[in-house]
C-alpha positions as CSV (number, residue, x, y, z in Angstrom):
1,X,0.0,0.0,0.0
2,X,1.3,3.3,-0.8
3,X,0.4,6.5,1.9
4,X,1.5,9.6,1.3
5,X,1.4,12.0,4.3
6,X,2.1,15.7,5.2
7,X,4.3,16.2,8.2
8,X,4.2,19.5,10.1
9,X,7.6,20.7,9.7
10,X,8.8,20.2,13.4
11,X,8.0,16.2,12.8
12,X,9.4,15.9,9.8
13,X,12.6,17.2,11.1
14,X,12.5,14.7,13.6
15,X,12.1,11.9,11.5
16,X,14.6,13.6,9.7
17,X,16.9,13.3,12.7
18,X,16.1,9.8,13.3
19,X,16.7,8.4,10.4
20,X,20.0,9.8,10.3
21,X,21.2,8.5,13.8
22,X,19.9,5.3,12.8
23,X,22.0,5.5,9.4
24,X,18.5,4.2,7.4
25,X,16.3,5.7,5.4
26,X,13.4,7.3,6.6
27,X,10.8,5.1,5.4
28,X,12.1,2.5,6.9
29,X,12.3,4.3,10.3
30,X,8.6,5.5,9.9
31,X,7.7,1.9,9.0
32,X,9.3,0.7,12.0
33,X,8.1,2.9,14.2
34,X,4.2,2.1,13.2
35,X,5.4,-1.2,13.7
36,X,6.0,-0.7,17.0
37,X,3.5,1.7,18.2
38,X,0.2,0.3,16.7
39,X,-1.7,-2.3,18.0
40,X,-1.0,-5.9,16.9
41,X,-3.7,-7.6,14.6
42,X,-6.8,-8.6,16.3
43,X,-6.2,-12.4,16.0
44,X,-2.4,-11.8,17.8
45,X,-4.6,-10.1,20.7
46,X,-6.8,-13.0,20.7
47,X,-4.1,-15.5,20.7
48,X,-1.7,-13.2,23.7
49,X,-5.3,-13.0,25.8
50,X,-6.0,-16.9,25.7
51,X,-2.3,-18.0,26.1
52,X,-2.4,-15.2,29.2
53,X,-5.8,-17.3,30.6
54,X,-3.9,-20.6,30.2
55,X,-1.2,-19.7,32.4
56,X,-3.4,-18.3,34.8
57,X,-5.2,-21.5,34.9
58,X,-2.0,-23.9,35.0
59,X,-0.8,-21.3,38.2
60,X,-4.2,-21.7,40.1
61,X,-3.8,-25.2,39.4
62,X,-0.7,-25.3,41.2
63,X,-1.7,-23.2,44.1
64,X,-1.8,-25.0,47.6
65,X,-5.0,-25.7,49.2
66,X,-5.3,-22.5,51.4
67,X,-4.4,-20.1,48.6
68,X,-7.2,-21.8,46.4
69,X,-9.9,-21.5,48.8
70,X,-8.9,-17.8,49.5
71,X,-9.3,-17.8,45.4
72,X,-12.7,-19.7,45.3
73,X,-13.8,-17.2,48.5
74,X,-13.3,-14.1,46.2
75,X,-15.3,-15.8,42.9
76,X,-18.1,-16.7,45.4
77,X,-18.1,-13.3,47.1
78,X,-17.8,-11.8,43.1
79,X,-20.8,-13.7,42.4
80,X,-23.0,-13.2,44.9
81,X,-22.8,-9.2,44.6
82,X,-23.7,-9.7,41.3
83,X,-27.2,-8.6,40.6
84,X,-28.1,-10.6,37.9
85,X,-29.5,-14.4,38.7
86,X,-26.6,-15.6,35.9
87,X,-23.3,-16.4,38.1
88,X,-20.1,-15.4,36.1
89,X,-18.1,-18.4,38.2
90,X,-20.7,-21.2,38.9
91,X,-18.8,-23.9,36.7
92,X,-15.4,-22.6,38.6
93,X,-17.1,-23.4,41.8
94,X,-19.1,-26.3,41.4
95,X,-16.4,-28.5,42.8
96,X,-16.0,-26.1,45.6
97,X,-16.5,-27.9,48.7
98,X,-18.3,-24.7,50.8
């Protein structure tokens, strides 16, 4: 894709500048700096949000018995200030002894 843009003077210089210290052209630099600065692609989101919930589920698993319950205290606490009738953590704490 080709995008031509007007730079106010003062960031222009500064891309200017940039590109220089970095010895590259300033295309590059400008590509690499949208690289860096805009969001990842909504399917890399996805995929750093459920690897995040994975390791939070392979911790909890690990977690010894009074840590869990202090866990399973808070969902049931969560859920029972909710005002809806729909739970958010029933299937979490169906195994729950209390």
């Amino acid at each position: 894709m080709t995008l031509q843009l007007l730079l106010p003077p003062d960031l222009a210089e500064r891309l200017r500048q940039e590109a220089e210290r970095r010895g590259q052209p300033r295309e590059s630099v400008a590509i690499q700096l949208l690289t860096e600065h805009l969001p990842p692609p909504p399917d890399e989101r996805r995929a750093a949000a459920v690897a995040m919930l994975n390791r939070w589920g392979e911790e909890d698993a690990k977690l010894p018995p009074e840590d869990a319950a202090a866990n399973s205290a808070v969902l049931r606490a969560l859920d029972e200030d909710r005002p809806s009738y729909r739970k958010l953590f029933a299937d979490i704490l169906k195994d729950d002894p209390r």
